[in-house]
C-alpha angles and dihedrals in degrees: 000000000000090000092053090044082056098035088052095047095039092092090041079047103046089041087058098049091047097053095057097056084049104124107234119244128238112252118276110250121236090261129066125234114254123227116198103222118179112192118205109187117188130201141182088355094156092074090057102028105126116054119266118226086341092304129110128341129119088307082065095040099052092044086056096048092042080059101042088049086048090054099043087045086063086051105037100242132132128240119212116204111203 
């Protein structure tokens, strides 16, 4: 019986060990931090996906999206492809 008693307190025990050696934080400032997201979304790409007469196509797509990583990389921002 003692072993399951143990057995059961020994997360609520550990939690509170770890907490306390939980560094504290600074303060948040009055204004919040600002992420840059840009947000592609795709659709229906199977119908274009080769390019036409050397234009568009997913060539086109994944060089826009290399760049906008690229770009959002410098700033640290993040890009989500839908």
């Amino acid at each position: 019986m003692r072993r399951l008693v143990a057995i059961a307190l020994a997360p609520a025990w550990l939690w509170l060990v770890g907490a306390s050696e939980v560094p504290r934080r600074a303060p948040a400032s009055d204004q919040p931090a600002r992420v840059t997201l840009s947000i592609v979304g795709t659709s229906d790409l199977h119908g274009a996906a080769l390019p036409s007469d050397r234009v568009g196509g997913l060539p086109l797509l994944a060089g826009y999206v290399n760049n906008l990583r690229a770009a959002r990389a410098s700033d640290a921002g993040a890009v989500l492809l839908l």
